[in-house]
C-alpha positions as CSV (number, residue, x, y, z in Angstrom):
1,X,-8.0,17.6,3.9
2,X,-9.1,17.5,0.3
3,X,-8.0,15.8,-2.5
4,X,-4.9,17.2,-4.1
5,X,-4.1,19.0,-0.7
6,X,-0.2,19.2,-0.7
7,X,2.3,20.0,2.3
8,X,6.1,20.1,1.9
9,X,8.6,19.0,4.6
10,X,12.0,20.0,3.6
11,X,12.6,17.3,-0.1
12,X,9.1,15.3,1.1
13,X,5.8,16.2,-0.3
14,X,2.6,14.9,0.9
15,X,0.0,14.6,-1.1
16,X,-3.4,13.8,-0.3
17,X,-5.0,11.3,-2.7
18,X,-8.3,10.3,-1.4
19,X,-11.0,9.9,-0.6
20,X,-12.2,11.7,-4.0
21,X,-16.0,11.4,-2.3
22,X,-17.9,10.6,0.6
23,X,-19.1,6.8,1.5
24,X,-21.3,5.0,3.6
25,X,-18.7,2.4,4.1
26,X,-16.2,4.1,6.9
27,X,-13.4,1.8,5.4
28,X,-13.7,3.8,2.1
29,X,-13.1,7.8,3.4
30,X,-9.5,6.4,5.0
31,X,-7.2,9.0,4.1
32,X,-5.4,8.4,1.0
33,X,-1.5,9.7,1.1
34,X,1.0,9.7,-1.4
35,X,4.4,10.3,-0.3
36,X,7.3,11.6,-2.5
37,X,11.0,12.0,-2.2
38,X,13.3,12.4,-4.8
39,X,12.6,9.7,-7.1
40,X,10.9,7.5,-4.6
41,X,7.0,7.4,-3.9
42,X,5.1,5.9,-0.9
43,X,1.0,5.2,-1.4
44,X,-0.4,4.5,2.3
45,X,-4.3,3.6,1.6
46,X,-5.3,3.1,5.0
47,X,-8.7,0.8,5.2
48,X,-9.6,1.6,1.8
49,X,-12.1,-1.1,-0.2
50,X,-12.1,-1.5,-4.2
51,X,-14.9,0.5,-3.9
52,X,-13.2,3.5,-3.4
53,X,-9.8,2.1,-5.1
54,X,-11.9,1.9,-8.3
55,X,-13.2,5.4,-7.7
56,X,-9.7,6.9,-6.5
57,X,-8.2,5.1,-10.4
58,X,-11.0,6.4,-12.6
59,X,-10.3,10.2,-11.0
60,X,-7.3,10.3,-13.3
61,X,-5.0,10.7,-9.8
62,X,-1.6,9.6,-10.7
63,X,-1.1,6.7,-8.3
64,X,2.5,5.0,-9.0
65,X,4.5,4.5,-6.4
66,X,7.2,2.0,-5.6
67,X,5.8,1.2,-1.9
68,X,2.2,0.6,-1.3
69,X,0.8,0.2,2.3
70,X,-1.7,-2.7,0.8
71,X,-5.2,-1.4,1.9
72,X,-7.6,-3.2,4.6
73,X,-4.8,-5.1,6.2
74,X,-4.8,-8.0,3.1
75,X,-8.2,-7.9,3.3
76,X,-9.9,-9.8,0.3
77,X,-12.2,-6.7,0.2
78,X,-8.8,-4.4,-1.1
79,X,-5.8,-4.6,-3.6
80,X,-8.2,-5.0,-7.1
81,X,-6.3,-5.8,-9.8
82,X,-7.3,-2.5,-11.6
83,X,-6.1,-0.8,-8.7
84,X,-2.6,-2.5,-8.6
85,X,-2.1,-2.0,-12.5
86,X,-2.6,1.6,-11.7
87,X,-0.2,2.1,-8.7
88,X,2.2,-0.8,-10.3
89,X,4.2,-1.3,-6.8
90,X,8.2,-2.9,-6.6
91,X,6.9,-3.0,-3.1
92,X,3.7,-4.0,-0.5
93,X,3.4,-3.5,2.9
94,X,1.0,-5.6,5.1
95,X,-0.1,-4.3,8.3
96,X,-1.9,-6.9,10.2
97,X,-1.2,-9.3,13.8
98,X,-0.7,-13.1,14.0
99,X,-3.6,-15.2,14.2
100,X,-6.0,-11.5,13.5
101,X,-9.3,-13.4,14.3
102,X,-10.5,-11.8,10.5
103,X,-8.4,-14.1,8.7
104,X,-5.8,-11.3,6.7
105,X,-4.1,-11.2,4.9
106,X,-6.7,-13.3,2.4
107,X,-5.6,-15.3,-0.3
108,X,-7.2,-13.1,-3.2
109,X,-5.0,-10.2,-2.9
110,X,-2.2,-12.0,-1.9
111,X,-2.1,-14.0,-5.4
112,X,-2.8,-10.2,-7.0
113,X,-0.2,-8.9,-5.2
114,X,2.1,-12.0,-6.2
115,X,0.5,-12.2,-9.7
116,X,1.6,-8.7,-10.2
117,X,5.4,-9.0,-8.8
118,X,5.4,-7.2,-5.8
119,X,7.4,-8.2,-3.2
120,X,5.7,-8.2,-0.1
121,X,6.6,-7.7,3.4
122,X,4.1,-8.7,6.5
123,X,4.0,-7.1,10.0
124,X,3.0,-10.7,11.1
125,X,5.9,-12.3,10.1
126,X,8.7,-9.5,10.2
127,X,6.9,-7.5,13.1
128,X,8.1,-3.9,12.6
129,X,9.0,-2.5,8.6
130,X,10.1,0.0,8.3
131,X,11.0,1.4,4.8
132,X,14.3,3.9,4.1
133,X,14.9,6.0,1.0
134,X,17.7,8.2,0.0
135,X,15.1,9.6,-3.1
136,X,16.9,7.1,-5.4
137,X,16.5,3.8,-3.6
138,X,14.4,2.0,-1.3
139,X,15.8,-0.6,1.5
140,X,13.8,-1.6,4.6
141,X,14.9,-3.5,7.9
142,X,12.6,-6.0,9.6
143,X,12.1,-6.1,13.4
144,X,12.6,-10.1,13.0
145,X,16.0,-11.0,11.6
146,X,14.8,-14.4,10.6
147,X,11.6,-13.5,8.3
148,X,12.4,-12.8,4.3
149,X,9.4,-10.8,2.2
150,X,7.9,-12.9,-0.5
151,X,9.9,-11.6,-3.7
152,X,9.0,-12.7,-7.3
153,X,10.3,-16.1,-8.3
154,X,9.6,-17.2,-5.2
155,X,7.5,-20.6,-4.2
156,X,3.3,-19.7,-3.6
């Protein structure tokens, strides 16, 4: 798929955002999706770097969304602050294990994820999230009862 590459499934469009060109870096040409329904957009950046965050924000590609699936697992690598100003998430989602022997999520994009507000929810504490929308809002359900997101106003 190319950039700009749509498909419809009934109200969802999928859009494909990225990669916008090729790397040597095989974390940089993950596949870049945007997902829209209703009112509600999902951006899932796979293993993307700020190499190719950077790239994909001065394309011109609208990026907002209110859910982003925060690149490279929390890596310190992903999650710019450029890049987060341009997709300006209500929402993150961290996709990593307990005790991942590479350290995520790292504390640099955690504290840019937190600088910018977004709440953030971590497979490693809640174990499965799973996101719902009805095109307006946006509610999610935790595979662990007991685990909360990090929300704004929270403690660091």
């Amino acid at each position: 798929p190319a950039p700009g590459d749509k498909l419809q499934v009934g109200q969802v469009e999928l859009t494909v955002m990225g990669p916008v060109m090729s790397y040597a870096e095989p974390n940089d040409t993950s596949i870049v999706l945007m997902i829209s329904y209703g009112k509600t957009k999902f951006l899932f950046t796979g293993d993307m770097e700020s190499v190719a965050e950077r790239d994909l924000v001065e394309s011109g590609a609208d990026l907002k969304a209110d859910v982003l699936k925060v690149g490279h697992h929390g890596s310190s690598s992903s999650t710019s602050y450029r890049f987060l100003r341009a997709v300006a998430p209500t929402y993150g989602v961290i996709s990593l294990a307990a005790a991942n022997e590479y350290g995520h999520p790292h504390r640099d994009p955690m504290s840019r994820l937190m600088d910018a507000d977004v709440t953030i929810y971590r497979t490693d504490k809640m174990y499965d999230v799973v996101a719902f929308s009805d095109g307006e809002t946006i509610s999610f359900t935790c595979g662990n009862p007991y685990a909360e997101p990090w929300r704004p106003g929270d403690p660091r």
